[in-house]
C-alpha positions as CSV (number, residue, x, y, z in Angstrom):
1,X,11.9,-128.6,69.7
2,X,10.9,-130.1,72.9
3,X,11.2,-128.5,76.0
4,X,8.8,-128.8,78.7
5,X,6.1,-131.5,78.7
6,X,3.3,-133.2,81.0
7,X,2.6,-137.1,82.2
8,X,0.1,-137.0,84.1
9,X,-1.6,-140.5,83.6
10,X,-1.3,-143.6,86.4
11,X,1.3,-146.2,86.6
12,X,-2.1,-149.0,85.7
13,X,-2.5,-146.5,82.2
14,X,1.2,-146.9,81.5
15,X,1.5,-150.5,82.5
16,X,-1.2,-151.6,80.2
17,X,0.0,-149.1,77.5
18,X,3.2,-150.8,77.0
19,X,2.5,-153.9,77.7
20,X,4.8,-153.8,81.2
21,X,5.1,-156.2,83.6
22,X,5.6,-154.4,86.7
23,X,3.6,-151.4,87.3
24,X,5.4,-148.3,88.3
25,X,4.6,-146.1,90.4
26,X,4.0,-142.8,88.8
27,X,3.0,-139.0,90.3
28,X,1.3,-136.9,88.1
29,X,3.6,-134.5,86.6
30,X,2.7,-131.3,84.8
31,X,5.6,-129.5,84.0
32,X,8.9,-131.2,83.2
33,X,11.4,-129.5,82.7
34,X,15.2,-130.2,81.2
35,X,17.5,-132.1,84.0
36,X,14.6,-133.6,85.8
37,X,13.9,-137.5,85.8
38,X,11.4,-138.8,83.3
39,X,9.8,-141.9,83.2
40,X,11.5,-143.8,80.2
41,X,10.1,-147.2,78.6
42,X,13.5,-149.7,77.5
43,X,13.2,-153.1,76.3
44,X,15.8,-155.7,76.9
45,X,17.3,-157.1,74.0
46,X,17.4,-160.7,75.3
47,X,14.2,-161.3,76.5
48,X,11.9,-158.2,75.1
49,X,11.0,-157.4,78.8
50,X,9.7,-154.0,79.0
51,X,10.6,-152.0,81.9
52,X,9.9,-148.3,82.9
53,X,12.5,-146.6,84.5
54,X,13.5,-143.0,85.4
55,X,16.3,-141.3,83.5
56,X,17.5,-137.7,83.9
57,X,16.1,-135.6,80.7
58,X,19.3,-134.1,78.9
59,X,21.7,-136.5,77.1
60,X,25.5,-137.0,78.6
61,X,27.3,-138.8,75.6
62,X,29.3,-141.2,77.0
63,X,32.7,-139.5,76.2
64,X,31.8,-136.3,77.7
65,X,33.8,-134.9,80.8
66,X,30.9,-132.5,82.3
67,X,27.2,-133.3,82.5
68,X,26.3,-129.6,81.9
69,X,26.3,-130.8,78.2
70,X,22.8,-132.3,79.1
71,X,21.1,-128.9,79.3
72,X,22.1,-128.6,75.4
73,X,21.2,-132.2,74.4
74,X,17.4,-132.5,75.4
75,X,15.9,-132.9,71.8
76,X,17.3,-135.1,69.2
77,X,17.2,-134.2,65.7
78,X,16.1,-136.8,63.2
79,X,17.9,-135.8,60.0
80,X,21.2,-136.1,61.9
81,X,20.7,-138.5,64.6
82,X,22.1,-141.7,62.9
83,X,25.5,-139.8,61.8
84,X,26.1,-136.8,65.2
85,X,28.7,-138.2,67.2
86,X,26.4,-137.4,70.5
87,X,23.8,-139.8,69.2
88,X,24.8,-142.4,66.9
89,X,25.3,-145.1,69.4
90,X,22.2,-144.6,71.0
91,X,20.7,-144.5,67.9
92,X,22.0,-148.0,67.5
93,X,21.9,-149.5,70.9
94,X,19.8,-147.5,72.9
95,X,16.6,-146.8,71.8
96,X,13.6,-145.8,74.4
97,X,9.7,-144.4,74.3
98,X,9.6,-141.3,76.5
99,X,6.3,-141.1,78.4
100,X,4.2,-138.0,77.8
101,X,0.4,-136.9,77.4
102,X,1.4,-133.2,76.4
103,X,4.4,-131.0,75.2
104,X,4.6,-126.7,75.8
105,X,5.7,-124.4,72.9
106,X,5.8,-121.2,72.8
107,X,4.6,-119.0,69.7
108,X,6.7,-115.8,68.4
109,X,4.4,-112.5,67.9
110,X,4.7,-110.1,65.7
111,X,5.3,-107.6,67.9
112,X,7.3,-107.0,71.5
113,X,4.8,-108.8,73.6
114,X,6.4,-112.4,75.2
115,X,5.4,-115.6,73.4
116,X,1.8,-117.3,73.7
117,X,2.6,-120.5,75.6
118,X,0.5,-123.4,74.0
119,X,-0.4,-126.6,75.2
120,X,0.0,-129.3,72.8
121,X,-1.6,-132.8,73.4
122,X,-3.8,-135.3,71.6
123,X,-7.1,-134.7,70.7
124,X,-8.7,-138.0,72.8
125,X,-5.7,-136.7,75.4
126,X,-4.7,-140.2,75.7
127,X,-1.1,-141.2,76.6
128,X,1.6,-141.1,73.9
129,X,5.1,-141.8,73.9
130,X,7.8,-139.7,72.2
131,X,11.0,-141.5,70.4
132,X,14.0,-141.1,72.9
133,X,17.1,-142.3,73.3
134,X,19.0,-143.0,76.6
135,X,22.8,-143.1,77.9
136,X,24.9,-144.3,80.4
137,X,27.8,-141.9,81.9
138,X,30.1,-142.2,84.4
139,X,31.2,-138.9,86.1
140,X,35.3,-139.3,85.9
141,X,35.2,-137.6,88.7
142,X,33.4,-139.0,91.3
143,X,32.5,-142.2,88.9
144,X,28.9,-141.5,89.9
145,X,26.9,-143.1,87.0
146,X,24.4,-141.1,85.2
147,X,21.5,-142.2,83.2
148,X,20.2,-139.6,80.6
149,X,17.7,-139.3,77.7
150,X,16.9,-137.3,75.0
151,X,13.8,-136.8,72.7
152,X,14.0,-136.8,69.0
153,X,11.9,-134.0,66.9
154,X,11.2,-133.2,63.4
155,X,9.4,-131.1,61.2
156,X,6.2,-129.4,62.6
157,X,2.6,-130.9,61.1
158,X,-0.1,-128.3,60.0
159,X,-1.5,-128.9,63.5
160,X,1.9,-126.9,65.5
161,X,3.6,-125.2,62.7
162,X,1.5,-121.9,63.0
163,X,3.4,-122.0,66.6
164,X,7.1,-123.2,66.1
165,X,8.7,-125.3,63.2
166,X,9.8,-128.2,65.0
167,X,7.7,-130.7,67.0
168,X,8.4,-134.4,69.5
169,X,8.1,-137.3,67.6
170,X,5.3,-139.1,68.8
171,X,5.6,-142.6,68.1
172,X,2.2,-144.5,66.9
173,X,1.9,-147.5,69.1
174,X,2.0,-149.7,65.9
175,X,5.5,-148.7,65.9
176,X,7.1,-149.3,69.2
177,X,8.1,-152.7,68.5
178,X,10.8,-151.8,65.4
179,X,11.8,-148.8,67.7
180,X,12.4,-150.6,71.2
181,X,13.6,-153.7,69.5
182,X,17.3,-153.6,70.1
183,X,18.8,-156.6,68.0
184,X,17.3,-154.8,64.7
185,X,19.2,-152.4,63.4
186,X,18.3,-150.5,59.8
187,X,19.1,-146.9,59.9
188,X,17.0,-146.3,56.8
189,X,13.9,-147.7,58.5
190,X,14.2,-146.5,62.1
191,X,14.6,-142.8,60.3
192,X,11.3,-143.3,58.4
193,X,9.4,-144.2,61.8
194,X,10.4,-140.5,62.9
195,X,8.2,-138.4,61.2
196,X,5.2,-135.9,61.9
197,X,2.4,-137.4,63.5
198,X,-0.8,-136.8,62.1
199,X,-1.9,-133.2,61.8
200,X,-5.6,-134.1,62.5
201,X,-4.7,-136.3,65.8
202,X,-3.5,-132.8,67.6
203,X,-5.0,-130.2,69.3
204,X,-3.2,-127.0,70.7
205,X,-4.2,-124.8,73.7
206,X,-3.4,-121.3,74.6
207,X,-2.4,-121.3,77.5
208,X,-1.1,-118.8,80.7
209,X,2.6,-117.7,81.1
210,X,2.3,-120.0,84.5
211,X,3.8,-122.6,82.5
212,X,7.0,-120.4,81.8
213,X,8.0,-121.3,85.6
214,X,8.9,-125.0,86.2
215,X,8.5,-124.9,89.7
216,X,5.0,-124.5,88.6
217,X,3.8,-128.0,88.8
218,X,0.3,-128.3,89.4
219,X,-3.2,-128.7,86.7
220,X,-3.6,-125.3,86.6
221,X,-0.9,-124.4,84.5
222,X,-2.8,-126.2,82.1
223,X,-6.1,-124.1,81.6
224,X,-7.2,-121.6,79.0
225,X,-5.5,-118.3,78.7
């Protein structure tokens, strides 16, 4: 599971980190939470342009008559997300990299006290990119159009599974070509790019229940417990 996570590098970082035309313009962010807009890399399927764009984090499948259903579609599994009705046709047509450079999880004790949050990043806390997947929805309403995203998890590595089961997938650079390329479409390889990053590439942070508040949003939330 995914949900709360940190991008707090420069539009120049991102830019140059997936290979972006136009540089965005980015503020720090260190505690996203579910609903909130999130910087989102697409690729057009014409011309491979990349663009960066901001998309609201909580998936509204198309056919859906209330956007509340985004609060319960913020994570993505990867065993089911080529055959679930919410997903499949993003899964085909609407791949994206979500822009991170650290996810939150909480760890269970064994006895009443609350959950340890933990701060989960890369060891050389370099930018990453989770797999995502994005949708367009048009409130039937109002036909306000909504643009929404969602991040795809899987099994936990060594590195986060002493602290919950799931983890993001966190997409190897080598591999955002097959993912954001649009006109390629082989279920049986996109599902083998979305696996466990490596164990030894992770490091994880106790960190202070500041972090359990989203309106928490500065550095701090990101120091030792």
């Amino acid at each position: 599971m995914c949900g709360r996570f940190a991008q707090t590098q420069t539009g120049e970082t991102v830019a140059a980190a997936f290979q972006l035309a136009v540089t965005p313009e980015l503020t720090p962010r260190y505690n996203i939470a579910p609903s909130q807009s999130v910087a989102v890399i697409t690729q057009a399927r014409r011309t491979g342009d990349r663009r960066c764009h901001d998309k609201r984090w909580g998936l509204i499948p198309k056919w859906s008559k209330d956007a509340k259903i985004g609060y319960k579609l913020i994570n993505a599994r990867a065993e089911t997300v080529a055959t679930k009705p919410s997903f499949r046709g993003a899964f085909q047509q609407r791949r994206c990299l979500i822009v991170a450079d650290g996810f939150y999880e909480w760890q269970k004790s064994q006895s009443t006290e609350p959950k340890q949050p933990h701060l989960i990043r890369l060891q050389s806390r370099s930018l990453f990119a989770f797999a995502g997947l994005w949708e367009r929805w048009q409130d039937p309403q109002t036909e306000e159009t909504t643009f929404s995203c969602t991040i795809l998890t899987t099994t936990a590595n060594a590195a986060v599974a002493p602290i919950h089961h799931r983890m993001p997938v966190i997409l190897p650079s080598c591999d955002y070509d097959a993912w954001l390329d649009l006109s390629f479409y082989n279920p049986g390889i996109l599902e083998s790019l979305l696996r466990p990053c490596v164990a030894e590439a992770i490091e994880t942070l106790p960190i202070t229940s500041a972090v359990n508040n989203p309106r928490n949003e500065t550095a701090a939330i990101q120091q030792p417990a």
